[in-house]
Rosetta silent file (secondary structure, phi, psi, omega in degrees, C-alpha in Angstrom):
SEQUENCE: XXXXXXXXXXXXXXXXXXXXXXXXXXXXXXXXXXXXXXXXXXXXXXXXXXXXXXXXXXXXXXXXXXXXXXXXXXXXXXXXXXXXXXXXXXXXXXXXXXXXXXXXXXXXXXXXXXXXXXXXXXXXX
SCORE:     score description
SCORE:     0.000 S_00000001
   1 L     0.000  104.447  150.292  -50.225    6.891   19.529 S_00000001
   2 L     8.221   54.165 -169.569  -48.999    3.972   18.164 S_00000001
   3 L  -111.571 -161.592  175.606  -45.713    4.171   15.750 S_00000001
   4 L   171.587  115.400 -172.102  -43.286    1.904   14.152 S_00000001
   5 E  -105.222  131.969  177.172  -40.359    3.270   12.532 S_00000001
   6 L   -84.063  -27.205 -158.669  -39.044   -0.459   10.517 S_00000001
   7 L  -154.002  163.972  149.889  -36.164    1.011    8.705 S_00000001
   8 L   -76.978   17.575  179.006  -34.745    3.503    7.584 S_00000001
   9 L  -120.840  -21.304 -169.360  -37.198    4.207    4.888 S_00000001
  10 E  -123.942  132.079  155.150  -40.700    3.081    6.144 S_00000001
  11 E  -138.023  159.790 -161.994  -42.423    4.011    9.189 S_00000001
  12 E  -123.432  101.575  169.251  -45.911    3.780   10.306 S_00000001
  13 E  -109.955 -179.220 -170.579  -48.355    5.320   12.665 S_00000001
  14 E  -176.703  105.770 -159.534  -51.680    5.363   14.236 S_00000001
  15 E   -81.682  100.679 -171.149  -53.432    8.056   14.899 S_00000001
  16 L  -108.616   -6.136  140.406  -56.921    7.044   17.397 S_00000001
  17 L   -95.634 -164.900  164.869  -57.787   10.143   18.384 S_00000001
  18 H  -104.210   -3.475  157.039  -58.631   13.571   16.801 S_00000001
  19 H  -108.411   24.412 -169.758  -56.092   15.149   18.809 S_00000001
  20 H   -95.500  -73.202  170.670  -53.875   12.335   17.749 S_00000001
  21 H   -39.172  -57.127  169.524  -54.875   13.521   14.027 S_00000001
  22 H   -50.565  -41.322 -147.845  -54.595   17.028   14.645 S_00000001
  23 H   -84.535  -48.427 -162.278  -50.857   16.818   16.232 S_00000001
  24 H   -84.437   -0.510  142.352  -49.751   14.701   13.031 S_00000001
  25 H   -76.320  -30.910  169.722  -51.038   17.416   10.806 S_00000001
  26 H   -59.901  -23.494  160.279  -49.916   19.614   12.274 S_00000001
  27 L   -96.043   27.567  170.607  -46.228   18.365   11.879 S_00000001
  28 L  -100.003  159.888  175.407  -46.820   18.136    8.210 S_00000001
  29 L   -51.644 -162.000 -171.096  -45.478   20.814    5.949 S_00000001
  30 L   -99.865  -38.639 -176.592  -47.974   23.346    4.513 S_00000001
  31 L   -73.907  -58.336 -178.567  -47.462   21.640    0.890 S_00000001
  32 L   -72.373  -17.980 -149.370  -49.013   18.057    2.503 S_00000001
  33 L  -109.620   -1.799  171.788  -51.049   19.064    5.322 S_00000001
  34 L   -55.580   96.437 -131.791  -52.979   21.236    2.025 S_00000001
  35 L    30.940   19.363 -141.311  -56.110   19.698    1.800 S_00000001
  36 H  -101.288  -27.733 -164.341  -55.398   16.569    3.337 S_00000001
  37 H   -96.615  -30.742  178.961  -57.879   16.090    5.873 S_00000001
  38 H   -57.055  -18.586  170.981  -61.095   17.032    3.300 S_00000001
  39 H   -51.202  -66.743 -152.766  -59.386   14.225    1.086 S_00000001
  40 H   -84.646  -49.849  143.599  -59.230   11.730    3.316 S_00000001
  41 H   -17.332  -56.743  171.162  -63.164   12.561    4.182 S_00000001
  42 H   -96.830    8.611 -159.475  -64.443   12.244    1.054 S_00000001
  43 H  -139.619    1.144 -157.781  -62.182    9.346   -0.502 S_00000001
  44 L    20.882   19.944  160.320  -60.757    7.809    2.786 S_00000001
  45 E  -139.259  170.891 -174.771  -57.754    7.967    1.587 S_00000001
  46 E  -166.879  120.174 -175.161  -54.829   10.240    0.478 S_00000001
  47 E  -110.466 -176.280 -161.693  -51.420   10.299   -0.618 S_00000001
  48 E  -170.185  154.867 -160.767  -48.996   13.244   -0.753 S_00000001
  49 E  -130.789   81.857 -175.671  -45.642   13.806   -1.896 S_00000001
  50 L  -108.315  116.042 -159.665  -43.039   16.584   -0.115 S_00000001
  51 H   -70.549  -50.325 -173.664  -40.309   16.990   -2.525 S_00000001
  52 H   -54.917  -43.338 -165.606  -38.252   19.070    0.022 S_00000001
  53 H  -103.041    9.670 -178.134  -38.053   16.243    2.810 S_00000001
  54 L    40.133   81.883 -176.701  -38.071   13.227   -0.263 S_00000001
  55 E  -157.480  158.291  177.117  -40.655   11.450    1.779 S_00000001
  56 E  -140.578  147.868 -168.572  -43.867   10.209    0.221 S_00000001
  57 E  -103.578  150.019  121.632  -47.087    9.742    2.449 S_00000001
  58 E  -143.331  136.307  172.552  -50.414    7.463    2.089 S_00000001
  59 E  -104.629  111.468  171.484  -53.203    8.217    4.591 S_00000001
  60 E  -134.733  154.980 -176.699  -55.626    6.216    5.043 S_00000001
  61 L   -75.179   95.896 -179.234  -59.037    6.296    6.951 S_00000001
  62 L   -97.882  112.516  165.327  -59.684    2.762    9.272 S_00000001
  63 L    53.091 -151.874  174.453  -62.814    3.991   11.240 S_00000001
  64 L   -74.578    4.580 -164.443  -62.209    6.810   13.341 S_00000001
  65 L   -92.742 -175.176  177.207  -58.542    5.746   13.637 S_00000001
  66 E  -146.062  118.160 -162.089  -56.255    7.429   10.824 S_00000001
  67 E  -102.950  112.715  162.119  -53.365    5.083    9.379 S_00000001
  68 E   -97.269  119.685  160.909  -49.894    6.756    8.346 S_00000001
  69 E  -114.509  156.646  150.600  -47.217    4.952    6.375 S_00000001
  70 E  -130.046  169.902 -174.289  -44.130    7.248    5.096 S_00000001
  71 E  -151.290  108.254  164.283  -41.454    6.100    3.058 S_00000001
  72 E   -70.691  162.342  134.116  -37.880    8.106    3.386 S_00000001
  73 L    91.742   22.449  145.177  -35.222    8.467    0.958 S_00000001
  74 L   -86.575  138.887  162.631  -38.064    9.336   -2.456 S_00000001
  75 L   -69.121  -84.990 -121.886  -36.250   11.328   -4.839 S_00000001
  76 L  -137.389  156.616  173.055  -38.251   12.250   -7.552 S_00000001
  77 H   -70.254  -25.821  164.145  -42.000   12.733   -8.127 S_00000001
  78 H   -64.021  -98.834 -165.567  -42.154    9.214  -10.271 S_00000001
  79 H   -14.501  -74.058  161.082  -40.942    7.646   -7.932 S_00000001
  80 H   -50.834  -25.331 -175.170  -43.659    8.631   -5.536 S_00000001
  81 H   -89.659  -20.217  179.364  -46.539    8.401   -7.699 S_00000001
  82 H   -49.927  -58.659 -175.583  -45.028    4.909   -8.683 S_00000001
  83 H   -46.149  -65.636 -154.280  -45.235    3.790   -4.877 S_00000001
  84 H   -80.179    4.243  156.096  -48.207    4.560   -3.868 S_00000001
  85 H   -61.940  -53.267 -174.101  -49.813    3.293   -7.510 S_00000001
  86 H   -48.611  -26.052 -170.101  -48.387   -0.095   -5.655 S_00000001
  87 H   -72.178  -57.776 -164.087  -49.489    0.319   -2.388 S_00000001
  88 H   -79.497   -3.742  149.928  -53.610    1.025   -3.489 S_00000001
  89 H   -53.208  -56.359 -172.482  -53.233   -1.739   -6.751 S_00000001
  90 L   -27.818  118.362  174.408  -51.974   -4.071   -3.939 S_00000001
  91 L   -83.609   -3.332 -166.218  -54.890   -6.885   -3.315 S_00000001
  92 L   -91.697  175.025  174.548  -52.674   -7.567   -0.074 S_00000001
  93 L  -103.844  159.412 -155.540  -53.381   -4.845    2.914 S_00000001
  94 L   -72.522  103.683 -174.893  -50.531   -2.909    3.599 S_00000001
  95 L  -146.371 -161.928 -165.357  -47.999   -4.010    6.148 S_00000001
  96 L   -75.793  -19.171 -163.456  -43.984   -3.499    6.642 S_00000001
  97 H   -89.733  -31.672  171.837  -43.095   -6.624    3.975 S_00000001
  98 H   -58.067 -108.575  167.608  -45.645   -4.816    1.388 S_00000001
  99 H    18.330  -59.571 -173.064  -44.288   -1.364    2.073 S_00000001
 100 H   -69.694  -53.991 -176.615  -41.015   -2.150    1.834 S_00000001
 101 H   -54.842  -26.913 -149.284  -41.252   -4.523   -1.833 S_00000001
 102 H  -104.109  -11.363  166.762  -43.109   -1.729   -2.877 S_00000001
 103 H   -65.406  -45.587  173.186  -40.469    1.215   -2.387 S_00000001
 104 H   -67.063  -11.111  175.740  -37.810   -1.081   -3.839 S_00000001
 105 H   -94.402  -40.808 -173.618  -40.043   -1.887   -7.029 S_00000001
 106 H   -77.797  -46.637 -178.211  -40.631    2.039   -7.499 S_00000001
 107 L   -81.220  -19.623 -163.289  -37.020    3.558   -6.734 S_00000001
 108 L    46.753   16.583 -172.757  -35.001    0.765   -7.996 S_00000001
 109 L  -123.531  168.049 -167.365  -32.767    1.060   -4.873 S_00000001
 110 L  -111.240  160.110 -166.348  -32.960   -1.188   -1.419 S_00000001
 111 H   -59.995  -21.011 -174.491  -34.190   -0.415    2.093 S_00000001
 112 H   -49.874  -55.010 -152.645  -29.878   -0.936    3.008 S_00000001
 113 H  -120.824   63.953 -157.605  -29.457    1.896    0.418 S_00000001
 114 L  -102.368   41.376  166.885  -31.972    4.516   -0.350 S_00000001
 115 L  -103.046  140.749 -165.491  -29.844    6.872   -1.683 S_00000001
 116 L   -79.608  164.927  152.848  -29.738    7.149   -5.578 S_00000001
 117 L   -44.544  150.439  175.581  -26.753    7.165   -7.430 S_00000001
 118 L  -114.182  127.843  160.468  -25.194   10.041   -8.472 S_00000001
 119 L   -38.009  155.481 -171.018  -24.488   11.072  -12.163 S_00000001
 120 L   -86.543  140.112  171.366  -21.162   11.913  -13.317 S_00000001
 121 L   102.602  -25.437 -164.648  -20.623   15.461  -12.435 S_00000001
 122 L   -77.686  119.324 -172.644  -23.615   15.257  -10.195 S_00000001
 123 L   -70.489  139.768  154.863  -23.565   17.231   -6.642 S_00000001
 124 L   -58.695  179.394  167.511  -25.183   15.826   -3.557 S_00000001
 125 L   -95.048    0.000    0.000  -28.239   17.284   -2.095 S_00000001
């Protein structure tokens, strides 16, 4: 299966079989992997959010193949819903130079550095 990790925030795969598809749900949490494949059936796409591993998902359907991007190092639930309004707004198709502009437009932080600042007072995670 196909993957390409670009950075340390975006990586990509492609999944061409259905036991290609199974094995990458199957490494999704419980919270993402939650409806995900009737989603992606009826809408042929799907995005997803797991707050625990700050990673934001969009799944999309090409034919029988099944197209993963993630994006490390989301924070916050904004953030994510931010992204991946850019990614499916986007009139361009999706590739590592999209992907990347569009993490760095939603998070305000750079692919170098995608950890947020910390507030005074503020703990790490």
């Amino acid at each position: 299966m196909p993957q390409r990790t670009y950075n340390a925030v975006v990586e990509y795969t492609l999944a061409t079989t259905a036991e290609e598809i199974a094995e990458i749900f199957e490494r999704l949490s419980k919270d993402v992997a939650s409806g995900l494949a009737s989603e992606i059936e009826i809408a042929g796409d799907a995005h997803r959010f797991d707050a625990h591993a700050k990673r934001a998902y969009y799944f999309e359907r090409q034919g029988s193949n099944l197209a993963i991007w993630a994006w490390n190092g989301v924070h916050r639930p904004h953030e994510a819903g931010d992204l991946i309004y850019r990614v499916v707004s986007s009139p361009d198709p999706l590739d590592e130079k999209l992907a990347n502009q569009c993490y760095v437009l939603a998070t305000g932080r750079t692919i170098e550095n995608p950890s947020p600042a910390l507030a005074e007072g503020e703990l790490a995670d």
